[in-house]
C-alpha positions, 0 to 999 in steps of 0.5 A: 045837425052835423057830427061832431068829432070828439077829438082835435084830429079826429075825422069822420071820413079817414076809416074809409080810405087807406093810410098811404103815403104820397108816392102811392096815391092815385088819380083815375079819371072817373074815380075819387082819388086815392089819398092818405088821410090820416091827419097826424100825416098831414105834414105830406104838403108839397115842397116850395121855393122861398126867397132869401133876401140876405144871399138873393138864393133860392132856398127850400125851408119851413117858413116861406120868405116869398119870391122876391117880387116886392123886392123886384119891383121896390116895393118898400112897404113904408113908403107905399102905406099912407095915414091920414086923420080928419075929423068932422062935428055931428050935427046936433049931437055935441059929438064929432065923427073921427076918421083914421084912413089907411091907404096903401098903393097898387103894385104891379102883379098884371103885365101890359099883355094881361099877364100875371107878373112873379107874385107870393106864393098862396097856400089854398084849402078849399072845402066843398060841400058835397051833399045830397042838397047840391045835386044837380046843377049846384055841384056842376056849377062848383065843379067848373068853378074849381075848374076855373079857379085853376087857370087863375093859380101859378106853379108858386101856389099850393091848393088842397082839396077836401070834400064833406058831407055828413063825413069829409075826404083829404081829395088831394094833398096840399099840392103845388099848382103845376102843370102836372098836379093840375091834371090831378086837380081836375081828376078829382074835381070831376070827381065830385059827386051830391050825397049824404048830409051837411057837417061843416064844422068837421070839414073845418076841423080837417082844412084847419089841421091841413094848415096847421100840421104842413110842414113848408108855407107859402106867405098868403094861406086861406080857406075857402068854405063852399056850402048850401046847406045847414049844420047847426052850432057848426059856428060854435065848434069852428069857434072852439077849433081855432081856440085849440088849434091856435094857429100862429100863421095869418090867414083868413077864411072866406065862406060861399053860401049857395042859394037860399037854403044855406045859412047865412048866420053859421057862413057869415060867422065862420068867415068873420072870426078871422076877418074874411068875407061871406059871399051869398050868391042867390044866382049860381052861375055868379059863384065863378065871378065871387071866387075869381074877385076873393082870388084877386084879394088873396094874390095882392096881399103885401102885408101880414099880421096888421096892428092898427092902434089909435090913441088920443095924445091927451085924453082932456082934448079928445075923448073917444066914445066909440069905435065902429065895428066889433073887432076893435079892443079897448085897452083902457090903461092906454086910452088905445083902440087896437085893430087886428087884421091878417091880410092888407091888400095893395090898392086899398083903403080903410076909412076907420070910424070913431065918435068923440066928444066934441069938448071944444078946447084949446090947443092941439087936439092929436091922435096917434096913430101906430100901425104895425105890419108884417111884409108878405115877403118876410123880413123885419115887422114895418112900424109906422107912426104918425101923431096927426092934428086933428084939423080940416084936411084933403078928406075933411069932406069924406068924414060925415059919408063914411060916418053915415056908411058905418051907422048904415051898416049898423042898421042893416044888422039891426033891422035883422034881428028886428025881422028874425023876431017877426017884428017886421015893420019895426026893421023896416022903419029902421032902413027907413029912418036912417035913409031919410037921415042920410038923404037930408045930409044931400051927400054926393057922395058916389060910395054913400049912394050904393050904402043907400041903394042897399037900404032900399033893397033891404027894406024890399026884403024886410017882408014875411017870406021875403027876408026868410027867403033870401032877405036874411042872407043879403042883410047878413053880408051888406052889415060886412060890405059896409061896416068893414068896406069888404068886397061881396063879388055879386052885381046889385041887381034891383028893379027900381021904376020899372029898371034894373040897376046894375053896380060893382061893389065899390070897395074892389081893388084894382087886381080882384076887379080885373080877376072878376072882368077875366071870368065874365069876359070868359063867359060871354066869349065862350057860350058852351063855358058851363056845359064843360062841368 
C-alpha cells in the first residue's frame, strides 16, 4: 500500500529538493533536474498568450481565452453540433430503446502538407511511475514515449512532469513546450530512473495541486497517469482530493496501465471519475501509439463544461425507465436525465441510450433535448434545444445496435465481477448469452461486429489465470470503450481459426486517428526508434 499524506499539500518527496525559485533550476544532462517544490509555490507556471476576441489583441491574463482558431476558421459551435432523437420497439419486452445522438463536425487542425494548423492551447501534467517494478525496458519504453509525445506539442502547450515512487518529485514546472524548454524536458526524461515502491494517490495529489494552484491556464488541461504497479485504496484518496481540491477548471484524466501487474480496477477508477479513459497496454511498445491517440482527442476539444439533459415533454406519452451508464443523474422533480462531460471533441459522436416504456398512445410523443456548452475559446456558454418527435428517422435503423452496444458493455462489467468471485463459468455464460442474442437480431452492423468480437475474446479470458492474468485489465476498459464509445488506443489482436484479426477501435475521431498512424508510420520507417531511450 502507499503512503498516504496527512495534508491537502503535503507531499512526500519536497524535503528532498531545495525551495528554489524558477530562475535557480537547473537542468544537467545525466542528472535529475533541479526544481522548486514546495506546492504553496506551485503558482511558478509559465506565462501564455490568450486571445481576445472583443479587441482581436493578444493579451497575457488568468484565465485562457485560446488562440482564435475557431474563430479563424468559422467554426460556430452552434452551427457545427447536430441532435438527433430515434427510437425503436424492443422485441418482446413491451419496452422501446430510445437514442439521443449528439454529432459535432470535424475542423481543420491538419493542414494538406500533414502539418498542424493554429490550435488551443493544453496544459499537461504527466505523472510517471518510476518504481522498482519499471526497471528495464518498461522505463526505456516510457522515456521514449515521453520523448516522442513532445514532437507532438506546440509552443501554445505547457506540460509538467512529475515522477513518483513510494514519494513524488515536481521534474519540471509547468513549462511552455518551446524549442528551449523541450531540451530541458528531455534532460529530465532521460533522467528518469526504476526504484522504490508505488504511491499513486500521492502523485495524484501533486499533479492536482499543479493544476489547482497555476496562475495562467491554457483552454484544454488534463493529467495523464503512467503506472504498472499497485497502491492500494489510492482510488479512495484520489476520490476524496478531487472533493477537497474542487477544481472549477474542465479537465479529464486519462490513466495507462503497463502490463499485467497493474491494477486495473484502481487505474480505470481514477480515469473514470472525471470521464477520462483507462488505456491497458499488455505490449509495451504500443504504449507510444495509446498516448499519441489521447494527444489527438486532447487537441481537438471545441467545447468545455458540457451538459446534456434529456426530458420527456409529457411523461403520460413516455415514460423513461432507464438511462445506460452511471453518470447520468435523475432530477426527479423535472422527470430530466442530465449528463456532465468536461471535454467534446470535434468529429464525434454519442449514441445516448435510454428504455422506455412502450405505452402505445396517441398523439406526439416529444422529448427535449437541452444541451449546454462552453466553447474551447472562451465566450458566452452555446445552448442548443431542440423538442424532437419521437418518429422513424435517418437513423431509426441504428437504435437496436447501439442498445445492444450498451447491454454488451453492461455484460462485460457483469461477467467481471461474476469471475472476481471465482464463479467462472456463470461469466462465461454471461458474453455467451447476450452473443447469441445480439447474433439472432443478424445485425450488419460494422461497430456492433467489433462490440462482438470482444465478447468473444472476453469469454477466452473468463478462465482460471487467464482473467487474473490480463483478462480483468481488457473486461475492465472494453465496459468503457462500450458503454461510453471511448477510444482504447491498442489494435485487437485475436487468433480466430487459425488467424489473426487486427481492428482499429471504431470510436476514434479523425485527429487522434491520424496522431496514432503518425507514430506507427515513425516506427516502421525508423528501425532504431527504440534503441534512442
Amino acid at each position: 500500500m502507499g503512503n498516504q499524506c496527512t495534508g491537502i499539500d503535503d507531499f512526500q518527496g519536497q524535503q528532498f529538493a531545495p525551495n528554489i525559485s524558477a530562475q535557480d533550476e537547473v537542468f544537467v544532462e545525466g542528472r535529475v533536474p533541479i526544481v522548486g517544490q514546495n506546492p504553496s509555490r506551485f503558482n511558478d507556471d509559465d506565462m501564455i498568450t490568450v486571445y481576445q476576441s472583443n479587441n482581436n489583441r493578444l493579451n497575457y491574463g488568468r484565465n485562457s481565452l485560446g488562440q482564435g482558431y475557431m474563430t479563424a476558421q468559422k467554426y460556430n459551435l452552434r452551427d457545427n453540433i447536430s441532435i438527433q432523437a430515434s427510437s425503436q420497439g424492443l422485441r418482446n419486452q413491451g419496452n422501446a430503446a430510445l437514442m439521443i445522438t449528439i454529432k459535432s463536425n470535424d475542423i481543420l487542425l491538419i493542414n494538406q502538407r500533414g502539418q498542424e494548423c493554429l490550435r488551443q492551447g493544453i496544459d499537461l501534467v504527466c505523472l510517471i511511475d518510476h518504481s522498482g517494478s519499471m526497471q528495464g525496458e518498461k522505463i526505456k519504453l516510457v522515456r521514449k514515449t515521453l520523448k516522442q509525445m513532445l514532437t507532438f506539442l506546440q509552443p501554445v502547450d505547457r506540460l509538467c512532469l512529475i515522477m513518483f515512487d513510494c514519494r513524488c518529485y515536481r521534474l519540471t514546472r509547468l513549462m511552455k513546450v518551446t524549442q528551449e524548454n523541450v531540451q530541458k524536458f528531455r534532460i529530465a526524461i532521460s533522467s528518469l530512473q526504476a526504484r522504490g515502491g508505488t504511491d499513486i494517490g500521492n502523485g495524484m495529489k501533486m499533479a492536482l495541486s499543479i493544476l489547482k494552484h497555476r496562475k495562467y491556464k491554457n483552454p484544454v488541461s488534463a493529467i495523464f497517469l503512467l503506472s504498472d504497479g499497485v497502491d492500494e485504496g489510492a482510488e479512495e484518496r484520489v476520490r476524496d482530493d478531487l472533493i477537497q481540491y474542487n477544481i472549477r477548471d474542465s479537465f479529464t484524466i486519462k490513466t495507462f496501465g503497463f502490463g499485467r501487474d497493474c491494477c486495473p480496477k484502481i487505474m480505470s477508477e481514477i480515469a473514470h471519475y472525471k470521464e477520462g479513459q483507462f488505456y491497458f497496454v499488455p505490449n509495451l511498445t504500443n504504449i507510444d501509439e495509446c498516448f499519441a491517440e489521447a494527444l489527438g482527442g486532447l487537441v481537438s476539444v471545441v467545447a468545455n463544461h458540457v451538459q446534456l439533459s434529456v426530458q420527456p415533454m409529457n411523461s403520460n406519452k413516455i415514460q423513461i425507465k432507464k438511462a445506460y451508464g452511471d453518470k447520468w443523474t435523475y432530477d426527479s422533480w423535472k422527470g430530466a436525465f442530465t449528463l456532465y462531460q468536461p471535454h467534446l471533441l470535434s468529429g464525434v459522436r454519442k449514441d445516448y441510450i435510454f428504455e422506455v416504456a412502450d405505452q402505445k398512445t396517441s398523439g406526439k410523443q416529444e422529448i427535449r433535448v437541452l444541451l449546454q456548452a462552453d466553447p474551447v475559446e472562451g465566450g458566452d456558454k452555446v445552448t442548443i434545444e431542440q423538442i424532437i418527435e419521437l418518429k422513424n428517422s435517418d437513423l431509426s435503423n441504428e437504435v437496436l445496435p447501439n442498445y445492444y452496444r450498451v447491454k454488451g458493455a453492461e455484460c462485460f462489467e457483469q461477467a467481471r465481477l461474476y469471475a472476481e468471485q471465482g464463479q467462472y463459468q456463470a461469466s462465461q455464460q454471461i458474453l455467451k448469452n447476450i452473443n447469441s442474442e445480439i447474433k439472432l437480431q443478424n445485425f450488419s452492423d460494422p461497430n456492433l461486429q467489433v462490440v462482438q468480437t470482444d465478447i468473444e475474446m472476453a469469454s477466452n479470458f473468463c478462465y482460471p489465470g487467464q482473467f487474473e492474468n490480463e483478462g480483468r485489465h481488457h473486461m475492465h476498459q472494453l465496459h468503457i470503450v462500450h458503454m461510453y464509445q471511448k477510444s482504447r488506443g491498442v489494435q485487437i489482436n485475436q487468433n480466430q481459426d487459425g488467424q489473426i484479426i487486427s481492428l482499429d477501435c471504431q470510436y476514434q475521431n479523425n485527429l487522434q486517428k491520424q496522431f496514432k498512424d503518425q507514430t506507427r508510420q515513425i516506427k516502421q520507417n525508423d528501425p532504431n526508434y527504440w534503441k534512442d531511450c
